[in-house]
N, C-alpha and C positions, 0 to 999 in steps of 0.2 A: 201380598202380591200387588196391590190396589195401591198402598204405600208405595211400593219401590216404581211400580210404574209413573205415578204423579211425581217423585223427587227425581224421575228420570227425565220425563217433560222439561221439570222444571229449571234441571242443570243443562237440557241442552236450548231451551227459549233463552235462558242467559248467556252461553254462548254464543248463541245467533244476534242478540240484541247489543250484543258487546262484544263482538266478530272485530277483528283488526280492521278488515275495510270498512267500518263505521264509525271506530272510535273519533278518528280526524274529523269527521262532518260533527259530531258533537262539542265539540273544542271550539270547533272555528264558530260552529253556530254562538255558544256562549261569548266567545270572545267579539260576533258583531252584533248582538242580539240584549247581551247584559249590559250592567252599567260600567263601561268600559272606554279608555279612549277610542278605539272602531265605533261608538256608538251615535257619531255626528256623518256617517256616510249615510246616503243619500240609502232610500230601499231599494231602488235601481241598483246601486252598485254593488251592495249586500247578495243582492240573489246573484248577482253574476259571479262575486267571488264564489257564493256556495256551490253556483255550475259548477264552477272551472276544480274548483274541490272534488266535488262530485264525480267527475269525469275522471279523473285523473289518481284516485286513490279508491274507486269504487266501481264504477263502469267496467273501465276499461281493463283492471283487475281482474274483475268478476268474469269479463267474456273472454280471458287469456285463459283464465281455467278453464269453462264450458268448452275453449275450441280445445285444449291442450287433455279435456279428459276423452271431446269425440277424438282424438285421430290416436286416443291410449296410450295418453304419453302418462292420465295419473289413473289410481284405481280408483279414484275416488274424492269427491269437489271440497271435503273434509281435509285430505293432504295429509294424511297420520303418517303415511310410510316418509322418511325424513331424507331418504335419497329422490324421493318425487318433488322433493318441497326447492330444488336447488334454484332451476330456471323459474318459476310463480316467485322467487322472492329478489330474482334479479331483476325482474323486469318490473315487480314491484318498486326497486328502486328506482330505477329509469324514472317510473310513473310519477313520482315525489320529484324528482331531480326536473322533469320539464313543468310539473304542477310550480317549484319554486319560479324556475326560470319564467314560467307564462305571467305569475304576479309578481313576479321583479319587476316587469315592466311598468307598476303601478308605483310613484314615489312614495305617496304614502302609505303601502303595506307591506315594508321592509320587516316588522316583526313578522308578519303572515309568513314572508321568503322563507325568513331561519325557522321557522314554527315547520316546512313543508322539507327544507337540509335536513334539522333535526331528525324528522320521519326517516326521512332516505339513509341518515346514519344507522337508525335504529334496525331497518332493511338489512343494511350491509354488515350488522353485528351477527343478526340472525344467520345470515348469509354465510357468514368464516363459520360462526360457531357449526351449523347443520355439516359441515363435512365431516363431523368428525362426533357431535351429538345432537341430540333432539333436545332443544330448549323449548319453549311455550312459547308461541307467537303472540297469544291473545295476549300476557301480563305482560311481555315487551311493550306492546303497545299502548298497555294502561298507565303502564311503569314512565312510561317517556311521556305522555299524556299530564301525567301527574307531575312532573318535575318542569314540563312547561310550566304550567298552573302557578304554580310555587315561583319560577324565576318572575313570572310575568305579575303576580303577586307584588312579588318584592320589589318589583322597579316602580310600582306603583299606577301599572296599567289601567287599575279598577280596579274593584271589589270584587274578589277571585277565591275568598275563603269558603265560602257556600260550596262553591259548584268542587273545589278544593276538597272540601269533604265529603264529598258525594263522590268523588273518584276514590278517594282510599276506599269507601264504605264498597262500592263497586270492583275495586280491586279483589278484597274478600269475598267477596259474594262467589267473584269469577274464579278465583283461585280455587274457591271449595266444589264448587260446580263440575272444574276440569280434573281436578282429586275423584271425586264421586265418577264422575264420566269414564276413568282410569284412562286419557288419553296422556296426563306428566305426573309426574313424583311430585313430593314437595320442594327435592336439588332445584328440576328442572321449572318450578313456578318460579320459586325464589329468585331463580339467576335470569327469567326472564324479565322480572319485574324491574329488579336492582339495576340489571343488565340497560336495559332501554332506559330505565330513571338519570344513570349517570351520562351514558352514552347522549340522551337526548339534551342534559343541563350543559353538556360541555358544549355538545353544536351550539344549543341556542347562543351563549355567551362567544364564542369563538369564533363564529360563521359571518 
């Protein structure tokens, strides 16, 4: 009993530690924080991008659910039932869509812009797919996470293979977690992962 209560802790602490509206602030932290081209901006400018991140994929997220669960629009700030999940993921998009446009205004963080599209694609895959099934928000979000990594890798951004394999290793981890939790299938892990991996590689290069 003692067992399943600790692997129960421990699959939802990873959940929460690798929740959708956190993955992005990881990413971008590595990408201004590592040895990466972001890594000649000023620490003034760093924490303001992290604000405007913050704000924008995390905050303001988080208090559309809090109001949308007081006035009982969800059962619950978890969002399992998949017809509650419609409007939290549209305006999730919204939230990536003015996050790009507020650091568009900056010349030099046009990778940042498509890095915040991407997101907002990854949003609006979610967003078709939930009318009709429940994919996994969490592994879209690693899944598209992870495919940034790799394109921004490849172009020769920085040194992105570390933190690269820390995302797949994470991917697993989170994958088994929401298996155990019985909140998706393996369909439904798989297709969110894949799902956001591809969707988020084509923004990045296309946007």
């Amino acid at each position: 009993m003692n067992n399943n209560k600790t692997a129960t802790l421990l699959a939802r602490t990873v959940s929460v530690v690798l929740h959708p509206f956190i993955v992005p602030m990881y990413v971008v932290s590595v990408l201004l924080f590592a040895d990466t081209a972001f890594a000649t901006y000023t620490p003034r400018f760093k924490f303001y991008i992290l604000w405007v991140v913050a704000l924008y994929t995390l905050v303001i997220p988080f208090l559309t659910l809090c109001l949308l669960r007081s006035l009982g629009r969800l059962s619950s700030l978890r969002v399992d039932d998949r017809r509650e999940r419609i409007l939290p993921l549209a305006i999730g998009a919204m939230c990536y869509i003015l996050c790009a446009v507020t650091i568009g205004r900056i010349p030099s963080a046009e990778l940042l812009r498509r890095f915040m599209l991407a997101a907002a694609c990854c949003e609006i895959l979610c967003l078709a797919v939930t009318h009709v099934w429940k994919i996994s928000l969490h592994l879209t979000a690693l899944g598209g996470c992870t495919a940034i990594l790799i394109v921004l890798a490849v172009a020769g951004i920085g040194n992105l293979v570390p933190w690269l394999v820390a995302a797949l290793l994470a991917a697993g981890v989170l994958g088994t977690a929401r298996l155990y939790l019985g909140r998706h299938d393996g369909t439904q892990i798989a297709a969110g992962f894949f799902g956001g991996f591809a969707v988020a590689a084509f923004a990045l290069l296309m946007l």
